[in-house]
C-alpha positions as CSV (number, residue, x, y, z in Angstrom):
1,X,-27.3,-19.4,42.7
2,X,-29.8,-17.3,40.9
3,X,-30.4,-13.8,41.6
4,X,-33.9,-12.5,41.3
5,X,-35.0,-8.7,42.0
6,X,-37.9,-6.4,41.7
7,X,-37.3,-2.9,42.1
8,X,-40.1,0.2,42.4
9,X,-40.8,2.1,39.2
10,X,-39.2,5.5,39.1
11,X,-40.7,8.3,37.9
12,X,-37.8,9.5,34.7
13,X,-40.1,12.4,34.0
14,X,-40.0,14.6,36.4
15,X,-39.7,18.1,35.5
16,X,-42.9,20.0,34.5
17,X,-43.8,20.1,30.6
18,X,-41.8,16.7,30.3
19,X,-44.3,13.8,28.8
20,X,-43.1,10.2,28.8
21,X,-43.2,8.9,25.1
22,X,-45.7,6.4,24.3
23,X,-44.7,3.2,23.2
24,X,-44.9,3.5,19.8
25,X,-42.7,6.7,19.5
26,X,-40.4,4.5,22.0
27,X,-40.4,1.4,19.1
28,X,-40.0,4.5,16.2
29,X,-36.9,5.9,18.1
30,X,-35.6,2.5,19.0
31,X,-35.7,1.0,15.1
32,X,-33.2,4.0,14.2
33,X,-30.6,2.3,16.3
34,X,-28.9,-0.5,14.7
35,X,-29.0,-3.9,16.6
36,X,-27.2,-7.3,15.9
37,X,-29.2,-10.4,15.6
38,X,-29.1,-13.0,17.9
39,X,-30.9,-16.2,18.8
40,X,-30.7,-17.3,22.2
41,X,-30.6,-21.2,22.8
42,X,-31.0,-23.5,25.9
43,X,-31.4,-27.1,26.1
44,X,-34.9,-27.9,26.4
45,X,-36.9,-31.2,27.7
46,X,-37.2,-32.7,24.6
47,X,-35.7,-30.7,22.3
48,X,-33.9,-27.5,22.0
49,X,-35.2,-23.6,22.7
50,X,-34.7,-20.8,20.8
51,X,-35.9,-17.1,20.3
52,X,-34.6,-14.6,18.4
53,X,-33.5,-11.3,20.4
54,X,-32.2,-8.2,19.7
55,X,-31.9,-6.8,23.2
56,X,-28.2,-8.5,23.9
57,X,-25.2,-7.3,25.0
58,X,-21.6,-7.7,26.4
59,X,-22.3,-6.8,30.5
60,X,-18.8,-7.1,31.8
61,X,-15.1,-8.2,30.8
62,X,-14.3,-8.9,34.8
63,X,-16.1,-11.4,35.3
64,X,-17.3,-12.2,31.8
65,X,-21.3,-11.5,31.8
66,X,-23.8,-11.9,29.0
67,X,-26.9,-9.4,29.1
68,X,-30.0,-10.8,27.2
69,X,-33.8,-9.5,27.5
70,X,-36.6,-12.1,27.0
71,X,-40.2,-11.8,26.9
72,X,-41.6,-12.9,30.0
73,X,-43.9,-15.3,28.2
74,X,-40.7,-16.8,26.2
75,X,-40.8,-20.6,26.2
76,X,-36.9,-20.1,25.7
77,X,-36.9,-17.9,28.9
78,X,-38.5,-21.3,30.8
79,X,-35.8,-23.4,29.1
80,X,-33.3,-20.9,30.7
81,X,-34.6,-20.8,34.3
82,X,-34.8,-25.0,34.3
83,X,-31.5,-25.4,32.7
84,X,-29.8,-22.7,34.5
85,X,-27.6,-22.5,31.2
86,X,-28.2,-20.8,27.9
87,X,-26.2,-19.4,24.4
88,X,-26.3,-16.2,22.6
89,X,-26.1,-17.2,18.7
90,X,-24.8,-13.8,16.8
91,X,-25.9,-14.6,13.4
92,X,-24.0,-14.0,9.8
93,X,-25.4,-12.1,7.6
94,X,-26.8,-14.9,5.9
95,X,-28.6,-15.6,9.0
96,X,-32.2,-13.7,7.8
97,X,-33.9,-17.5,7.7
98,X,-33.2,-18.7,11.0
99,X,-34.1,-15.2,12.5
100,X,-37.4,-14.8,10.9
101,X,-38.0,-18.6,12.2
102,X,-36.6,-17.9,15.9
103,X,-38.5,-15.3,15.9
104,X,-42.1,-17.2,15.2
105,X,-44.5,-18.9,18.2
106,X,-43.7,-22.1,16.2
107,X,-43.0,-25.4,18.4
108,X,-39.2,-25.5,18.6
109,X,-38.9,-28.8,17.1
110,X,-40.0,-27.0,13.5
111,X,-37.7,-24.1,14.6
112,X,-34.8,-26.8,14.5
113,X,-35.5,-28.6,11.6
114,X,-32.6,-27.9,8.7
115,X,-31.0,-25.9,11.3
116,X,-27.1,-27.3,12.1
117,X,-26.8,-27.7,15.8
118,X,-24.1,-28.5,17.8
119,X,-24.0,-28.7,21.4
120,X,-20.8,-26.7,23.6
121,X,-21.2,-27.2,27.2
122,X,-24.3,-29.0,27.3
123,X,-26.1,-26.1,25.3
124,X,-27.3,-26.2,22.1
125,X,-25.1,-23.7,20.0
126,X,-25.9,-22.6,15.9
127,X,-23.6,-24.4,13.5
128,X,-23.8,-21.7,11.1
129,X,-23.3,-18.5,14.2
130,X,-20.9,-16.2,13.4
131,X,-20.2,-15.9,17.3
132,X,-21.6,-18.2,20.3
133,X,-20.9,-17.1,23.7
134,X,-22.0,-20.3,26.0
135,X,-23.1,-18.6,29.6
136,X,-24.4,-20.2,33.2
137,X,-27.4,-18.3,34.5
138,X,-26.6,-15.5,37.1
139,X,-29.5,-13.0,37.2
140,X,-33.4,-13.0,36.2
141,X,-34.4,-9.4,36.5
142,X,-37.6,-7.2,36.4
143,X,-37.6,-5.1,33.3
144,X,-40.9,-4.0,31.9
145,X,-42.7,-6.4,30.0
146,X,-39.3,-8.5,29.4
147,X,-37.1,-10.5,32.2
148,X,-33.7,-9.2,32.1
149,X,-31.2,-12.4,31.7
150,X,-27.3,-11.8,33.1
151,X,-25.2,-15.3,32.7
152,X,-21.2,-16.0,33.5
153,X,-19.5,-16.6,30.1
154,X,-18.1,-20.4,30.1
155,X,-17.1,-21.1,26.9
156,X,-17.4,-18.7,23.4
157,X,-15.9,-19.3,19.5
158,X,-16.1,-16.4,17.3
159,X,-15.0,-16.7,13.3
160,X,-14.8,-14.1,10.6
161,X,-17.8,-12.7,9.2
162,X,-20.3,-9.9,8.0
163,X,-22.9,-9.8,10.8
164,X,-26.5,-9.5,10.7
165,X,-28.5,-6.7,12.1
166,X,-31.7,-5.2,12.4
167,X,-32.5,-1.3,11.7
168,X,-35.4,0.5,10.7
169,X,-37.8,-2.8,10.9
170,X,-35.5,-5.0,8.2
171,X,-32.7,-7.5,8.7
172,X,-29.5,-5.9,6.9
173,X,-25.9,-7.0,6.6
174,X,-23.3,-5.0,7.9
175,X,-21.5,-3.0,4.9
């Protein structure tokens, strides 16, 4: 079963003299932290979703949860919510390509094409991922101008590898 909440906005400003920032000094902050590179996959009517995303993380180890923020207007996230299932694709550092494509409003069948794909427990996983974590759907949550994403971890295969990330508004490898 899916979750879905809303909760109020708090106020996280609330002494005197304390000014939210706006949300470009938010983005300039947020660039100096480096991010790994994902694309997030779910199996679509008729063919395969994917977005790049950069707001993923491990949730828990007990049960096993997958964190992943999409924008609300994501085709993937509408592949997620139908399938109920979805992937995280951590990308090598080789990976630059098929981040700059995930990333585009392109229609996912040009997003797939020369991509290697392989399916792990009915989801569509990146041949070429450094890690893929296959996940049910648990939770859609509020979060700004993004839907929050929580899923149960069914299956994963990690190899060796330099990851990709993203800092300061470029893809980099990890050195």
């Amino acid at each position: 079963m899916v979750k879905t909440a809303r909760t109020a906005a708090a106020s996280y400003f609330p002494f005197p003299g304390m000014a939210a920032p706006t949300p470009n000094e938010f983005r300039a902050a947020m660039a100096l932290v480096p991010t790994p590179v994902t694309v997030v996959t779910a199996p679509g009517d008729q063919v395969a979703a994917g977005a790049t995303a950069s707001a993923v993380a491990s949730l828990s180890l007990d049960p096993p949860l997958m964190l992943v923020c999409l924008d609300h207007q994501s085709r993937t996230l509408d592949a997620v919510r139908r399938a109920g299932r979805f992937a995280v694709n951590v990308l090598a550092a080789q990976g630059e390509e098929h981040a700059r494509t995930f990333a585009t409003q392109s229609p996912h069948e040009e997003k797939w094409r020369d991509v290697p794909l392989a399916e792990r427990g009915g989801v569509p996983v990146l041949g070429e991922a450094l890690i893929w974590v296959v996940c049910e759907l648990r939770d859609l949550l509020d979060g700004g101008d993004h839907t929050i994403v929580t899923g149960v971890v069914e299956e994963l295969e990690a190899r060796e590898g330099v990851p990709l990330l993203f800092h300061q508004g470029r893809y980099r490898a990890l050195e």
